[in-house]
LUMLOBA-254136 format. One record per residue (C-alpha): x, y, z; residue in three letters. Coordinates in steps of 0.5 Angstrom, whole numbers, plus 500, padded with zeros to 3 digits. Each point is the difference from the previous one (the first is absolute). Example, Ala and Ser with C-alpha at 12.3 -4.5 7.8 and 13.67 -1.06 7.14 Angstrom:
525491516ala/502507498ser/
//
This chain:
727550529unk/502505496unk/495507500unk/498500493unk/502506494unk/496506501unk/495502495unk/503506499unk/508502501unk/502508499unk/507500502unk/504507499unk/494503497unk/500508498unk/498506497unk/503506499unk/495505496unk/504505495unk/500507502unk/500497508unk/505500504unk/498496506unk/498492498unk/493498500unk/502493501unk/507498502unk/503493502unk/494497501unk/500492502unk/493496502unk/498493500unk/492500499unk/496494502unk/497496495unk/493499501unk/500506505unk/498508501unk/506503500unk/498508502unk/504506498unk/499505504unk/504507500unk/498508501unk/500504494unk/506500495unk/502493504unk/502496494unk/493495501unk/497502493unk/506500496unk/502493503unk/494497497unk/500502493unk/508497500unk/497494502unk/496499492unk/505506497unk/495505499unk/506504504unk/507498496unk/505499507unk/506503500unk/503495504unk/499493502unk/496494498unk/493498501unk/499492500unk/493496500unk/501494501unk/505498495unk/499505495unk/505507500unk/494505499unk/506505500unk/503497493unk/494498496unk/500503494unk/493504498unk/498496496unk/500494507unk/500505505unk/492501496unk/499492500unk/502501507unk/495504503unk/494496496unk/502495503unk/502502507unk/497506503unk/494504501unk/500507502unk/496504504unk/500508500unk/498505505unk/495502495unk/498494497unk/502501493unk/494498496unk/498500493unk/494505499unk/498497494unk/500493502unk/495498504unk/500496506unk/501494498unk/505502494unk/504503505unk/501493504unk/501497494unk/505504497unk/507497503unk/497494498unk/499502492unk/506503500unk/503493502unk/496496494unk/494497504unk/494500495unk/495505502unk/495496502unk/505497505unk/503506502unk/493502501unk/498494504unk/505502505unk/499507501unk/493498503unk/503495504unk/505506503unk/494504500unk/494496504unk/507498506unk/501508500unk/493501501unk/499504493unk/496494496unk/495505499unk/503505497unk/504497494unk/497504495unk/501507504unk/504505498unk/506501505unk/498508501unk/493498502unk/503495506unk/502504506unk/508501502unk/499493505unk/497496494unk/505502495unk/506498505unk/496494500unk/500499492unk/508502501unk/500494504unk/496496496unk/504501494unk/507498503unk/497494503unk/498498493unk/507501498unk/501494505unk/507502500unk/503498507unk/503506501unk/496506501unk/503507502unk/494504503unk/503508500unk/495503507unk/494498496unk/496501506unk/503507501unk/494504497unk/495497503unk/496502507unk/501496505unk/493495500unk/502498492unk/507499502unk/499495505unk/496496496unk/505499496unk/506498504unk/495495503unk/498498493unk/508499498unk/501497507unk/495495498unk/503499492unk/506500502unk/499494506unk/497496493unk/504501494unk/507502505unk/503504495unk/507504501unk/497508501unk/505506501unk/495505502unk/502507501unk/496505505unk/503506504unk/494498506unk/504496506unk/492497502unk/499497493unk/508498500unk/499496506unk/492498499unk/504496492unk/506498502unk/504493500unk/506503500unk/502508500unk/506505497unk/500508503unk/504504495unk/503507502unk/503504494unk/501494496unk/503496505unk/497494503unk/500501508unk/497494503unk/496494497unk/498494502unk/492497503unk/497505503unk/499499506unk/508499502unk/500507496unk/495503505unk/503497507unk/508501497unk/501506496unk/507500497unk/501508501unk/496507503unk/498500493unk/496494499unk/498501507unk/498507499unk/495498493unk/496494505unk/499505505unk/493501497unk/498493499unk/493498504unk/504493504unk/493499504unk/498500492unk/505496496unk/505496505unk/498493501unk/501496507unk/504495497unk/505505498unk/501501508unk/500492503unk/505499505unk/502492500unk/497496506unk/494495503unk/494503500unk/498504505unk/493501504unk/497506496unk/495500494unk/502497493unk/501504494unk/502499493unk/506502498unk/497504493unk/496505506unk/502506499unk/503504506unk/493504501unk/497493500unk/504497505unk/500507505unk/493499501unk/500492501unk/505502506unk/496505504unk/494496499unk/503495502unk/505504507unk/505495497unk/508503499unk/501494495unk/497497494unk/501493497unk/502502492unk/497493496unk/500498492unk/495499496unk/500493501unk/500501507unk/507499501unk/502504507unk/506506497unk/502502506unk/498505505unk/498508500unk/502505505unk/496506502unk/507504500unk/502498493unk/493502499unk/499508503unk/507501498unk/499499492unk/493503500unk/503507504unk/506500495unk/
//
């Protein structure tokens, strides 16, 4: 059976900014999923924040096409390139971007009532985003007096309300401390398991790139070097370049069993699931004094089988 059309397609992408000799993108070619987290990560200047605001033009390209879906976002005019971004995308900034005269309540509702929703409409909406975020009991706050956590909330809040199925999130979760911003990657991990939205989401932070994506791109200079599921990127990495960024990736943290399954019958040795982590699955090895492990499915399924040389090679990498 035919792969079906991505949800977005970016085919000779570029940008050159006047006055800069070097391009901030060039000859950019992706495919990215549809219903999916597609991360862009990149060292500064790499091209990752750039390439997301081609995607809805808030940056003019120099060279190539967006396509998302059937639409050429790159040949709308103004006029439908704004009725455009109503109706499919929301963005999510690094520093939320909130109306400081609006409260709450009427910063979610806001890409509603600019679409024509009747207010009480919009507003019935912003609390329904607002109680799933978790933030029912601050709709008529104002946004200086949330903390830097609960504005990302509402940032968040906002663009779900929008129900646009593309949402582009530019390292919104950056600024955060570390207990704030795991909450919300588990809370956009749990939405996104939910509403299975296409997301682009930008970050410069190789242990949050690979805790959210379903498919992840590296750019260097305005080049793509390698893209693909994350796993493979870790275990196959195209180049020294792309090897060298993964060098500080925490794989007892990040890297599931599953990515490590060898084919065969099972084995004698303890049965693991294959979403364990590899710290998860070095523990259940030595507790157990066994060199193999049993990799299963969440149905029980047996997957193939986990070598305890596979294991110590990928944690010491």
């Amino acid at each position: 059976m035919a792969e079906a059309a991505p949800a977005l397609r970016l085919q000779g992408l570029g940008k050159t900014w006047p006055g800069v000799a070097r391009p901030a993108l060039q000859g950019v070619d992706l495919d990215l999923p549809a219903g999916a987290i597609t991360v862009v990560m990149g060292q500064s200047g790499s091209g990752k924040s750039t390439l997301l605001r081609l995607v809805n033009r808030l940056v003019e390209p120099t060279a190539g096409r967006v396509l998302c879906g059937d639409v050429d976002v790159t040949a709308l005019t103004q006029d439908a390139l704004r009725r455009w971004r109503q109706q499919a995308t929301a963005m999510v900034f690094q520093r939320h971007a909130l109306l400081p005269h609006h409260t709450v309540l009427q910063n979610v509702a806001w890409p509603l009532r600019l679409r024509g929703t009747t207010p009480a409409e919009a507003a019935t909406w912003a609390r329904h985003w607002l109680q799933r975020v978790g933030l029912a009991d601050v709709a008529a706050a104002w946004p200086a007096e949330l903390s830097g956590g609960m504005q990302q909330r509402v940032g968040l809040a906002r663009a779900l309300a929008a129900d646009a199925p593309l949402l582009l999130l530019d390292e919104p979760f950056s600024a955060l401390d570390p207990l704030h911003r795991t909450a919300l990657q588990d809370l956009l991990l749990g939405l996104q398991a939910e509403l299975r939205k296409t997301v682009v989401f930008v970050t410069h932070d190789l242990d949050e790139a690979l805790r959210l994506a379903d498919h992840l791109v590296l750019l260097r200079e305005g080049r793509v070097l390698q893209q693909g599921q994350p796993a493979l990127v870790v275990l196959q990495p195209a180049d020294d370049h792309v090897a060298a960024f993964l060098r500080g990736l925490h794989r007892g943290r990040r890297l599931r069993c599953g990515a490590l399954a060898r084919p065969g019958a099972p084995v004698a040795g303890p049965a693991l699931a294959a979403e364990a982590t590899l710290a998860e699955a070095a523990h259940a090895l030595l507790d157990a004094g066994a060199r193999h492990a049993n990799l299963v499915a969440a149905d029980g399924r047996h997957l193939g089988t986990l070598a305890l040389d596979d294991l110590v090679r990928q944690l010491a990498a």
